[in-house]
N, C-alpha and C positions, 0 to 999 in steps of 0.2 A: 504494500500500500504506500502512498504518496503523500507527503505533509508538510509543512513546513520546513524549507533547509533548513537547516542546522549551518553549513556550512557553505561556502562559495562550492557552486557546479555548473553543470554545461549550460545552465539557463538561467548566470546570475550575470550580471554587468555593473561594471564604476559609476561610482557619482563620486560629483565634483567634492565629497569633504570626505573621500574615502574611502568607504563603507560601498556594501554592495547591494542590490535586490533583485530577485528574479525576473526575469524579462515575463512581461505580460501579466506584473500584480500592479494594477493602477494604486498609484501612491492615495493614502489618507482612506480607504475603504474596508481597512482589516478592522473588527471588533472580536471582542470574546465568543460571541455566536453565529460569526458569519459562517463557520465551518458544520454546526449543527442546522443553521438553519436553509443552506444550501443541500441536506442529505433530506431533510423535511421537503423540500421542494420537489427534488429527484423523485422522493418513492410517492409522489403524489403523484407527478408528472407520468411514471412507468406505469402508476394503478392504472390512470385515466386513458391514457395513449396506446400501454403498450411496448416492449423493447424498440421496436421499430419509427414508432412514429415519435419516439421524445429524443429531443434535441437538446445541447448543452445550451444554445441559443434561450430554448426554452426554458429550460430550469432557472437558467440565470434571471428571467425576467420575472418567473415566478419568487424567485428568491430576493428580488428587487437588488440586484449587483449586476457589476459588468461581468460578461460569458469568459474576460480574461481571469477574473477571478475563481471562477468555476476550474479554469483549466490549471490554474497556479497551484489549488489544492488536492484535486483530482487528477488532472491531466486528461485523458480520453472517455468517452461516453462510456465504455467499457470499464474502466477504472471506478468512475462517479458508480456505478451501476454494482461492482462488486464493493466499494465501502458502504452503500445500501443494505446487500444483503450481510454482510458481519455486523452492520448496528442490529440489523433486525435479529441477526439468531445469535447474537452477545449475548443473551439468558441461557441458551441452552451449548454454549460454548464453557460460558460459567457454571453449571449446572451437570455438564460432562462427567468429572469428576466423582461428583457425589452418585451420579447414574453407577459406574463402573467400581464404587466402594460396594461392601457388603456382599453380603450369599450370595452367589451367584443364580442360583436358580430362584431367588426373586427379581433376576435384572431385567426382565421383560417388563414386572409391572414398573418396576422406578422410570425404564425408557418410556413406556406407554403416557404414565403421568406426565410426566416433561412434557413431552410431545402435546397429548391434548390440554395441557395447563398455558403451554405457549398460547394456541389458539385460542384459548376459552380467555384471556385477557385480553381488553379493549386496545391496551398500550400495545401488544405486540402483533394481534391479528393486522389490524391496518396494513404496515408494512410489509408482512407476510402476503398477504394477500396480491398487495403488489408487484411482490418477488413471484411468486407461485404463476401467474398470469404472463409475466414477462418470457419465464423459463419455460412453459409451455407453447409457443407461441414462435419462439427467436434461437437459433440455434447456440447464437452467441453468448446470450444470455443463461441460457441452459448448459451450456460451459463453463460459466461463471460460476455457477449453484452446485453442479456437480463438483467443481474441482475444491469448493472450498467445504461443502459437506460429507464429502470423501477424504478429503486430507483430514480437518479437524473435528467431525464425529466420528463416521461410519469406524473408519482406520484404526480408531482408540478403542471402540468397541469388541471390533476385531481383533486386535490383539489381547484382549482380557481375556477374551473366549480361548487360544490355544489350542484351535479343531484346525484338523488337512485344509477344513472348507467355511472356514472363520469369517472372509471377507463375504462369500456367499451368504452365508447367516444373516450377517449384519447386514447387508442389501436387500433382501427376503424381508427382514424385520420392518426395514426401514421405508420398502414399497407399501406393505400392509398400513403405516402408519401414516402415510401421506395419500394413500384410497382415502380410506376413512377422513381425511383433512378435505381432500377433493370435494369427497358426496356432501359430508356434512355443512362446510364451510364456504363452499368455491357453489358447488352448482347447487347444494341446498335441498337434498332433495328428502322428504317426510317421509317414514316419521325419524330417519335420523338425525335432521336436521332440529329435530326439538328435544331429543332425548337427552334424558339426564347425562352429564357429563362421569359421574361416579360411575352410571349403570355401562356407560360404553367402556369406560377404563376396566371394572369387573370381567366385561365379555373380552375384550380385545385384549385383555395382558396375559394370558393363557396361551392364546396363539404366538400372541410376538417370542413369548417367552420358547413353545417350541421351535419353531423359528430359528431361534439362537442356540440353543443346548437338547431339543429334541433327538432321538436316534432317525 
C-alpha cells in the first residue's frame, strides 16, 4: 500500500527553501482526514458505479479534493480500490487471530461468527457490500479481493489446519460463507434474508467446520 513519503523518491521535487514534496500533492490541501475521507468517497463511488464505471476523477470530487491528491495517497484506481477493501475487512484481519486460537474443532463456528458479525454490522456491511459488487462484476477488482483475502485470511487458516488439503478447506469454508453473504445480504432473498442471525450461525458453523477438519 501507498502513503505518505517518508522520504525523498521518484515522485518528490525541490522547493526553493529546501525541502521536498511529491509531484502532484497540491500544496495547503492535506488535513488529518483527507486520507479517510477520500477511502469514504471511493467505496461509495465503487457501491454506486461499480469497478468499472468509478473514476479517480470521481472520487476526488466526491471527496471535494483535487484527483492529484487522490493519486498522491493512493496512486492508481486499483491501488484506491485495494486500501478500500483492507479498511473494510480490518475487523476480520484483526479478529484472525483470535479465529485460529482455541480447539480447533470449534474453528468453524469462531470463523462463521466473524464472518456473519462483519455483515450483521451497519459500520462494516456498507463497505463490504461495495467491495462484494465490485469483485463480482471486474476482473481487476476481483484480483484485488482475492489476493488480499488469500494472503491474509484464507493462508493463516490454512496453515492452522496442517491437512495435505488445508488451503482447499479453507476455500471450501470460505465459499460456503460468502453464499450465504450473497443470498442473504447482496440479493436478499426470504426467508434468509430475515432470519435470525444466531439461528444461521447454529446451522452454518457445522458445515464450515467440516469443511475445515471433516474426513
Amino acid at each position: 500500500m501507498t502513503g505518505i513519503a517518508a522520504s525523498d523518491g521518484p515522485g518528490a521535487s525541490a522547493r526553493g527553501d529546501g525541502t521536498t514534496r511529491r509531484r502532484g500533492r497540491p500544496p495547503g490541501t492535506e488535513s488529518a482526514g483527507t486520507r479517510d475521507r477520500i477511502l469514504d468517497a471511493a467505496r461509495e463511488e465503487f457501491s454506486a458505479r461499480g469497478y468499472e464505471k468509478t473514476s479517480v476523477r470521481g472520487i476526488a470530487k466526491s471527496a471535494g479534493v483535487d484527483s492529484a491528491l487522490v493519486h498522491h495517497y493512493f496512486g492508481t484506481k486499483e491501488q484506491v480500490f485495494e486500501a478500500a477493501v483492507e479498511v473494510a475487512f480490518a475487523p476480520a484481519f484483526t479478529a484472525r487471530d483470535t479465529v485460529l486460537e482455541g480447539p480447533l474443532d470449534e474453528v468453524g463456528e469462531r470463523m462463521t461468527r466473524m464472518i456473519i458479525g462483519l455483515w450483521e454490522s451497519p459500520v462494516t456491511r456498507a463497505p463490504l457490500l461495495a467491495i462484494v459488487r465490485s469483485a463480482v462484476n471486474n476482473e481487476t477488482a476481483a484480483g484485488v479481493f482475492r489476493r488480499l483475502i488469500a494472503g491474509q485470511l484464507l493462508r493463516r487458516i490454512a496453515g492452522r489446519l496442517d491437512l495435505p488439503d488445508a488451503e482447499l478447506r479453507a476455500e471450501l469454508a470460505a465459499a460456503q460463507l460468502v453464499g450465504i453473504a450473497m443470498v442473504r445480504y447482496v440479493i436478499k432473498v426470504e426467508p434468509l434474508a430475515s432470519a435470525d442471525a444466531e439461528q444461521i450461525i447454529r446451522r452454518v458453523a457445522p458445515v464450515v467446520q467440516g469443511h475445515l477438519t471433516g474426513r
